[in-house]
GUSERO-264120 format. One record per residue (C-alpha): residue in three letters; z, y, x. Coordinates in steps of 0.1 Angstrom, whole numbers, padded with zeros to 4 digits, always signed. Layout:
N
ALAZYX
...
// end
This chain:
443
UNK-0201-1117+0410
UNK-0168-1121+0387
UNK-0133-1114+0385
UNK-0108-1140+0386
UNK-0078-1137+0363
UNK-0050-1158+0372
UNK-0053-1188+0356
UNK-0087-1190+0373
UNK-0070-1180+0409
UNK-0047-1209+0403
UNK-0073-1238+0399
UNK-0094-1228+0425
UNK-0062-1224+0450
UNK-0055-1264+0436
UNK-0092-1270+0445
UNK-0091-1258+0479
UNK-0057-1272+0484
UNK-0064-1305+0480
UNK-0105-1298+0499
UNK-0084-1286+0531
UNK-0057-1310+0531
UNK-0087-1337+0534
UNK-0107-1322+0559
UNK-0075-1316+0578
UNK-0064-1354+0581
UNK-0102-1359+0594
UNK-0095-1339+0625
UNK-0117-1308+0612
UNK-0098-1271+0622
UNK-0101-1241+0602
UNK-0125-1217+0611
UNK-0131-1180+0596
UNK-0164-1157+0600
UNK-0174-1119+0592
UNK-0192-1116+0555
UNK-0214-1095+0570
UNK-0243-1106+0604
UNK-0267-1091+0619
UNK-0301-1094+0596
UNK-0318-1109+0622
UNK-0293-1136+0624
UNK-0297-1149+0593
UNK-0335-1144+0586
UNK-0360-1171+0597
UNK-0331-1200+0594
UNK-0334-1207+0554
UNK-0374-1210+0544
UNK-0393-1184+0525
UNK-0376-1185+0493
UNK-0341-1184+0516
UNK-0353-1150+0531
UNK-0354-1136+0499
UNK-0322-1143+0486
UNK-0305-1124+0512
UNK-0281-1096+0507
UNK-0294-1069+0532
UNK-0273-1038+0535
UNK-0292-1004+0548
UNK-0284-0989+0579
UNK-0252-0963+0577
UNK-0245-0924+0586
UNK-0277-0906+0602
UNK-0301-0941+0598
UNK-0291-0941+0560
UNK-0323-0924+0551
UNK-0346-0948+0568
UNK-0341-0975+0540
UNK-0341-0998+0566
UNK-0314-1027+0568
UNK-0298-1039+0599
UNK-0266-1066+0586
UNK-0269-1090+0563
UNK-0242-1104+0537
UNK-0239-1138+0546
UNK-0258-1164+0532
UNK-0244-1199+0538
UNK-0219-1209+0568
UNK-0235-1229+0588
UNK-0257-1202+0605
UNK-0228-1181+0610
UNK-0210-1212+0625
UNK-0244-1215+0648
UNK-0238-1183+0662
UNK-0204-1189+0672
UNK-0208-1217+0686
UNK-0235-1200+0709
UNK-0212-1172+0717
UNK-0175-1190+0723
UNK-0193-1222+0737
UNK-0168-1219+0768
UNK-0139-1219+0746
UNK-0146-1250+0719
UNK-0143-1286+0733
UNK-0177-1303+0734
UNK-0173-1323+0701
UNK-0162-1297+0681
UNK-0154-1303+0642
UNK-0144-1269+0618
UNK-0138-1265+0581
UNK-0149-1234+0569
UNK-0138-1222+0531
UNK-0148-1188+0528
UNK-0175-1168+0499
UNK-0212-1164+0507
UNK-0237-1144+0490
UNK-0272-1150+0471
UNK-0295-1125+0453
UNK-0299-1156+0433
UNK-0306-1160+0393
UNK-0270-1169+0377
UNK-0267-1199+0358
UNK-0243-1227+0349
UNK-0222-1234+0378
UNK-0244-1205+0401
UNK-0238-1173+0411
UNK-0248-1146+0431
UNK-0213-1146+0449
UNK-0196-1178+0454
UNK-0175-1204+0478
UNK-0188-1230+0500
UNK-0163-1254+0517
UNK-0177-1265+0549
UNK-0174-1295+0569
UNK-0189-1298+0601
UNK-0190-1316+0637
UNK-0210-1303+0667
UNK-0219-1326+0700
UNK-0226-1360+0690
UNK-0259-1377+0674
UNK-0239-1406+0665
UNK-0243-1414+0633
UNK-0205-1421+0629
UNK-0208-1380+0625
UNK-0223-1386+0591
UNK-0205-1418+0578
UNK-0171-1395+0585
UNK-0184-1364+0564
UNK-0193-1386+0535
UNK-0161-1402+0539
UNK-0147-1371+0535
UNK-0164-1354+0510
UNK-0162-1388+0490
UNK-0120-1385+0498
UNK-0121-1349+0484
UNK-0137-1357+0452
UNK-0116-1388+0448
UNK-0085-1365+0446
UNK-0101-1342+0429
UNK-0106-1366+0401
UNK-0138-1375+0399
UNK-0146-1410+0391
UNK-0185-1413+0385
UNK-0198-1388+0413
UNK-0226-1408+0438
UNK-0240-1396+0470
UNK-0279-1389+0475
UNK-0292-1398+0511
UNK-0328-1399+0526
UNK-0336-1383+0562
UNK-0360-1354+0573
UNK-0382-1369+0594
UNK-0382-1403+0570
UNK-0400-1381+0547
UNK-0425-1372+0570
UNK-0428-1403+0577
UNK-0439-1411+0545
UNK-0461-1383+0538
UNK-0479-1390+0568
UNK-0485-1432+0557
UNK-0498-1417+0523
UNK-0524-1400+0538
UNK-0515-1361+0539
UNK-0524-1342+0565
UNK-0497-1326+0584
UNK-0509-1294+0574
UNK-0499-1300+0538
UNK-0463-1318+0545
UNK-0445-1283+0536
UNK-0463-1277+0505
UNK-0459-1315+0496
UNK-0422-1313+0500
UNK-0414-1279+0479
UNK-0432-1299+0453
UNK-0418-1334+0459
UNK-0386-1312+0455
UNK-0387-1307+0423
UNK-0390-1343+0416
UNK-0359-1345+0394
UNK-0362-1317+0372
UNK-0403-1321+0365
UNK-0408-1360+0369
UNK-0439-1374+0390
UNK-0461-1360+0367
UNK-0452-1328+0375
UNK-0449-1331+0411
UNK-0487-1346+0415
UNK-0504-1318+0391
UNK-0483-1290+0417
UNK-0497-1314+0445
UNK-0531-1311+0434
UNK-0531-1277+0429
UNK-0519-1273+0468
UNK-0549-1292+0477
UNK-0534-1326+0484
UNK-0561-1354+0472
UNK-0556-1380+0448
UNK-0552-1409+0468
UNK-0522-1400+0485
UNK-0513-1388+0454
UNK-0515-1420+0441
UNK-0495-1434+0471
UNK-0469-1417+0468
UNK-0461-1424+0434
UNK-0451-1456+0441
UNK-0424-1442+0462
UNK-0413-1416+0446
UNK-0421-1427+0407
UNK-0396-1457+0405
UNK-0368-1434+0418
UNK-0366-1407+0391
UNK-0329-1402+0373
UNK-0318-1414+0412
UNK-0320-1453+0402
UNK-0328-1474+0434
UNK-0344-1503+0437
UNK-0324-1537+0429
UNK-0306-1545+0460
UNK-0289-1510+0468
UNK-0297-1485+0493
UNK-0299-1510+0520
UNK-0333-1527+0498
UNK-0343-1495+0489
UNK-0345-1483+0528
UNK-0362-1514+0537
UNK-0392-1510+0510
UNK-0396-1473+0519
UNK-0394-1488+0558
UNK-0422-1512+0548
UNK-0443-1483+0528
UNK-0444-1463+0567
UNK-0446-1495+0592
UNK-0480-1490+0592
UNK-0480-1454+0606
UNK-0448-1463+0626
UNK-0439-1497+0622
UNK-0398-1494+0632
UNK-0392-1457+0627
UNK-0357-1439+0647
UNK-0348-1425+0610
UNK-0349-1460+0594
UNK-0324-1476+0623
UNK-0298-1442+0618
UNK-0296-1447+0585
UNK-0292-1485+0584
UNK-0263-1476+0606
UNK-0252-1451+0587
UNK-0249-1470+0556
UNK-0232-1499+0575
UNK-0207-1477+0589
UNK-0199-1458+0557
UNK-0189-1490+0546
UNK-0160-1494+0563
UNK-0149-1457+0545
UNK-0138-1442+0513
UNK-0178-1437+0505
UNK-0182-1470+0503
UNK-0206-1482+0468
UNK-0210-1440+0463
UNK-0241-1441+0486
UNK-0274-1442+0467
UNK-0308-1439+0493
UNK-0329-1413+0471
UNK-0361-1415+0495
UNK-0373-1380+0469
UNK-0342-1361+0479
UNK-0356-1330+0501
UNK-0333-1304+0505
UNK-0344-1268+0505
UNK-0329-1252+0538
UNK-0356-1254+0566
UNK-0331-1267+0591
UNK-0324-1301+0588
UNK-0336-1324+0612
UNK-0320-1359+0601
UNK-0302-1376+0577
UNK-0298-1351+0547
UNK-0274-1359+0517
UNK-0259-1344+0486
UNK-0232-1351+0461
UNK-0235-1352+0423
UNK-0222-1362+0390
UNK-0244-1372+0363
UNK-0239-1345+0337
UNK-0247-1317+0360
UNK-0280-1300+0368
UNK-0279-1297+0407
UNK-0253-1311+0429
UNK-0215-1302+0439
UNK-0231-1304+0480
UNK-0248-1314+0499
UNK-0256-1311+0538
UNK-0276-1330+0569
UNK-0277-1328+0602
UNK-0296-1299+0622
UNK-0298-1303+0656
UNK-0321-1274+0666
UNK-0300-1249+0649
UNK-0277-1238+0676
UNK-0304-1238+0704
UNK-0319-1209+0684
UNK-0291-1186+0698
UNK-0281-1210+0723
UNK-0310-1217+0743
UNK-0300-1255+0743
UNK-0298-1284+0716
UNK-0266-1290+0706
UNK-0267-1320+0678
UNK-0245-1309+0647
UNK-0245-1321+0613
UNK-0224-1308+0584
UNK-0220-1312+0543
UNK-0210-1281+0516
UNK-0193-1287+0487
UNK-0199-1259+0462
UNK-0167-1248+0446
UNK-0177-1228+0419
UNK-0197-1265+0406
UNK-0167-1278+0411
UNK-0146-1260+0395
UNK-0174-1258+0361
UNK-0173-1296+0361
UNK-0135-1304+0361
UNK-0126-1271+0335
UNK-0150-1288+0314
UNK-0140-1323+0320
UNK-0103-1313+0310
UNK-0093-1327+0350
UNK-0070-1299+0362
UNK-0034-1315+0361
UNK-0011-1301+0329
UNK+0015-1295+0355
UNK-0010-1270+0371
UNK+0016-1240+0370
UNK-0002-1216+0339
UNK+0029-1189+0338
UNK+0039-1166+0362
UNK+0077-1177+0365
UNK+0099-1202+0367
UNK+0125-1182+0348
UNK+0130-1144+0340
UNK+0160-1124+0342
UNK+0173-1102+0310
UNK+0195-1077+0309
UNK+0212-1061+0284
UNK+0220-1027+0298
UNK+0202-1007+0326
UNK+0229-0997+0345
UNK+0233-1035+0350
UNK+0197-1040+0368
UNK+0213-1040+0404
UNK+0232-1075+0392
UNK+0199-1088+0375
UNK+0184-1083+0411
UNK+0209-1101+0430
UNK+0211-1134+0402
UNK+0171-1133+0405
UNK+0178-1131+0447
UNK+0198-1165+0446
UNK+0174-1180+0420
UNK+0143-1173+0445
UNK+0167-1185+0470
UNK+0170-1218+0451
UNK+0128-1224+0454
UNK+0127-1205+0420
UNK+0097-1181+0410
UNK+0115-1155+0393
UNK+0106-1130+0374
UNK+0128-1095+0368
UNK+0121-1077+0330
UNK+0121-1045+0343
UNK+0133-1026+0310
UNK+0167-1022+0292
UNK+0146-1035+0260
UNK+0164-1052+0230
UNK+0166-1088+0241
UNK+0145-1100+0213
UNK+0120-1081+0229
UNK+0129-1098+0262
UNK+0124-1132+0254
UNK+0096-1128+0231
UNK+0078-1116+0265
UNK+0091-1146+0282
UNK+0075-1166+0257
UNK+0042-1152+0255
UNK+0038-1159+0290
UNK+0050-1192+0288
UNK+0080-1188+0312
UNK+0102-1212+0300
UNK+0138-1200+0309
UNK+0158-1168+0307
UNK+0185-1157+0323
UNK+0206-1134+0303
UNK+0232-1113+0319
UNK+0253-1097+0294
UNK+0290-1077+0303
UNK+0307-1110+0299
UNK+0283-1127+0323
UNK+0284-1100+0347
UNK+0324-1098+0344
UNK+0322-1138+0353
UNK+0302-1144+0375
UNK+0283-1163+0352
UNK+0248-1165+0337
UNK+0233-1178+0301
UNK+0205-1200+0305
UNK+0183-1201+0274
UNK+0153-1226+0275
UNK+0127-1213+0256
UNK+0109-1245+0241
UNK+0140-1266+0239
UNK+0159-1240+0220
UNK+0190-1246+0243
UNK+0212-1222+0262
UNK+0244-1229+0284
UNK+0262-1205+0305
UNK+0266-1215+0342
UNK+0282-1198+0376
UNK+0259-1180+0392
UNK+0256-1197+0417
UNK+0249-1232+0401
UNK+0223-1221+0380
UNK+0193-1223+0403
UNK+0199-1260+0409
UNK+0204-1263+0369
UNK+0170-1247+0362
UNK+0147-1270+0392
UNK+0164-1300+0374
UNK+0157-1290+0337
UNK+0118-1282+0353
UNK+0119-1317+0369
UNK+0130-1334+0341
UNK+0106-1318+0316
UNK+0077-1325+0339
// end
């Protein structure tokens, strides 16, 4: 959990920016949700190894000394969104679609680009199994990143029950298909190798084993096989035909990748039949977004359609995608992609003054500079002007208005631009305009 200093506030308000004004022109509406839920909420929804990466807070007052917990920090926002769906179902229309950008919490290990507190930005659609759902969220995911300014970033897809599909043509017992896929998950990070020794060691035999590498093993580093995705979901489709010789999750995804065609994530989609996903919920198509110098993804998502009946009672199909900010964010500050006209100062301009009995003027000159669109900053202090703009320049603020007795007697103001080394003297009441076109011109 960190602080953020301005300069980091800054980027990450660009970063949201430009993340909401993309979900926006999708039809998605802004949603908001407690940090806190009630434990039992949020337990049961994320695995094993999500269970204990909760945040549980004890019970309060006269239950304090129990030790027991009864609320939760949240831990993603897609639960949360579950519940509230459940509970204002009367109120939302029946193909609902939110953005959520809010922090979420993890009693997780830190590391680069992972923390134990941290954004997700949310986009989801609830009421529909078409699998336009889907082509839309990875048109705008792929939208956001484009703007962003990323230029090499691909999307992983595969589906839920394709996997089992698979597991079940190689030969493993349903029994094993949980064990099978915490180890198939870790398929990028240990190779094939790795995955079959952890297989063997969870009791899954050889020969499917052996099957599966010829799945899995050509698909390390995310290459595909010559063709694109659409080859690479047909020789997967042919691995299973023999358990299930025209599988639902084969057809959603061919329609899938034909609609996304028609979208921004167009030639981004890579079918990565290995690709997982931890959380236990998904029920279809499940996808992710990466670049290739980072360990882990910027998002990722799927669709879960038994999610809301937990609280609901009812299914409700819903499918959604995450993008992580903080990844994000580590990515483009190391990539050099925030703009140079991302604002680094706190002010436009600051007002001087020479004298403090002349403050009450320096407030109303910095009054019709805010007026003007200006950020303005007031120097506080009767300093030595030296001192003054040597503060303005340390903080990169690259104009000063200086109001000495003549000004003041005038009804005019000095202008001094820091970097240029230039100063005129305007009326008051021109000077605004003066500074937003010395800005503009200087970029």
């Amino acid at each position: 959990m960190r602080d953020f200093l301005p300069e980091d506030v800054r980027r990450r308000e660009y970063v949201i920016g430009i993340i909401k004004r993309v979900y926006e022109r999708y039809g998605f509406e802004p949603l908001e949700t407690p940090a806190a839920e009630n434990l039992e909420t949020l337990t049961g929804k994320y695995g094993e190894e999500g269970n204990q990466l909760i945040f549980k807070i004890l019970k309060r007052g006269e239950h304090e000394a129990s030790g027991q917990a009864d609320l939760a920090l949240r831990y993603d926002l897609t639960v949360p969104l579950a519940r509230v769906i459940a509970h204002h179902q009367a109120k939302l229309p029946k193909l609902f679609k939110r953005y959520q950008i809010q922090p979420v919490w993890r009693a997780d290990r830190p590391a680069r680009g992972r923390f134990r507190e941290f954004y997700q930005c949310d986009v989801d659609a609830l009421g529909s199994r078409s699998a336009v759902i889907e082509a839309e969220i990875l048109a705008a995911v792929s939208e956001a990143l484009l703007q962003l300014g990323f230029n090499d970033f691909y999307l992983r897809l595969n589906h839920r029950q394709l996997l089992t599909e698979v597991l079940t043509a190689a030969g493993i017992p349903e029994t094993h298909h949980g064990t099978a896929l915490v180890a198939l998950d870790k398929l990028d990070k240990v190779k094939f190798e790795g995955v079959a020794n952890e297989m063997r060691e969870r009791g899954i035999g050889q020969q499917a084993i052996d099957a599966l590498s010829g799945v899995f093993e050509g698909n390390l580093a995310l290459a595909t096989l010559t063709g694109g995705p659409m080859a690479s979901l047909q020789a997967v489709a042919d691995f299973v035909s023999g358990a299930n010789p025209d599988p639902a999750s084969v057809e959603n995804l061919r329609a899938l990748l034909e609609y996304a065609e028609a979208t921004p994530a167009r030639g981004r989609i890579v079918f990565s039949p290995s690709l997982a996903r931890g959380l236990a919920y998904y029920t279809g198509a499940i996808m992710e977004a990466n670049v290739p110098d980072l360990a882990g993804s910027l998002g990722g998502g799927g669709r879960y359609d038994n999610l809301v009946g937990m609280f609901l009672g009812q299914s409700v199909p819903a499918c959604g995608f995450s993008l992580g900010l903080e990844r994000i964010l580590v990515v483009m500050g190391e990539r050099g992609m925030f703009p140079p006209s991302l604002a680094t100062t706190p002010a436009d301009v600051m007002v001087a003054v020479f004298d403090a009995k002349d403050t009450p003027h320096a407030l109303r000159v910095a009054t019709m500079l805010r007026a003007s669109g200006l950020r303005v900053m007031v120097y506080p202090d009767a300093d030595k002007i030296g001192k003054q703009i040597k503060y303005a320049d340390t903080q990169r603020i690259p104009y000063v208005a200086i109001l000495g007795g003549d000004e003041i007697e005038s009804g005019t103001v000095t202008v001094k631009h820091l970097t240029g080394q230039t100063q005129t003297t305007y009326d008051q009441a021109a000077a605004g305009a003066a500074i937003l076109e010395g800005l503009k011109q200087r970029g």
